[in-house]
N, C-alpha and C positions, 0 to 999 in steps of 0.2 A: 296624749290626751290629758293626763293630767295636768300639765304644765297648762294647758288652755283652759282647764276647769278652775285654776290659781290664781288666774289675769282678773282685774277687774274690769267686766266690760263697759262699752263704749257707751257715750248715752243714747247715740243712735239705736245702739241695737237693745239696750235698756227699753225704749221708745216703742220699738217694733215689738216686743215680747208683751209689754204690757197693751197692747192694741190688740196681741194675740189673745191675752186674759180676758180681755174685757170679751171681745166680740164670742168668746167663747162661753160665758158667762152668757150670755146672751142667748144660747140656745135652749130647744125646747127641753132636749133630751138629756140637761144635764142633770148630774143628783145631787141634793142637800150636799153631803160629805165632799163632792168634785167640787163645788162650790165654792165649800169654807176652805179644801185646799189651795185654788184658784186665787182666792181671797188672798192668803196666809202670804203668798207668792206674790201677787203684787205689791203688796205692803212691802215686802220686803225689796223687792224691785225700786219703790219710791221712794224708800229711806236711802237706800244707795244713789239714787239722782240727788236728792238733795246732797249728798255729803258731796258729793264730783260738785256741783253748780255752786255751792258756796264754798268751795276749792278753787274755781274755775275764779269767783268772782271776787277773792280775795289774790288773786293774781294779776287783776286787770287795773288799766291803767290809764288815768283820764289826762288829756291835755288842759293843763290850765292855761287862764290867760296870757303871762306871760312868757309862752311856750316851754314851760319845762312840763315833764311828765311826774304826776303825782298819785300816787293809790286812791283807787277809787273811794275809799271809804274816807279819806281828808278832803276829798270833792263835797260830797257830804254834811260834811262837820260843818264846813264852812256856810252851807245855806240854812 
């Protein structure tokens, strides 16, 4: 169990967890306090999608015109 509590997870399931926050938030019977923890938790949840997505997207790689493969971010540069 530890070992899986050490993983960084997926964004999918990133994704699912915080759908899980929200819609939970969303209820009548929640209190103040479950709330701001609910909150605390997403936030932290969305901070970690971003550092995977701007990981993710500093790994990707665009076809230039004349077919070689160049980092996305000199795709970029150049427009």
């Amino acid at each position: 169990m530890s070992e899986e509590t050490n993983k960084t997870p997926e964004l999918e399931e990133l994704f699912e967890h915080l759908d899980t926050i929200v819609r939970r938030m969303q209820e009548d019977h929640v209190t103040l306090d479950e709330s701001f923890r609910l909150y605390e938790q997403g936030m932290k949840d969305i901070r970690i999608c971003t550092d995977l997505l701007n990981g993710i997207e500093k790994k990707m790689l665009v076809l230039s015109g004349d077919g070689t493969m160049e980092p996305l971010d000199a795709e970029e540069e150049q427009n």
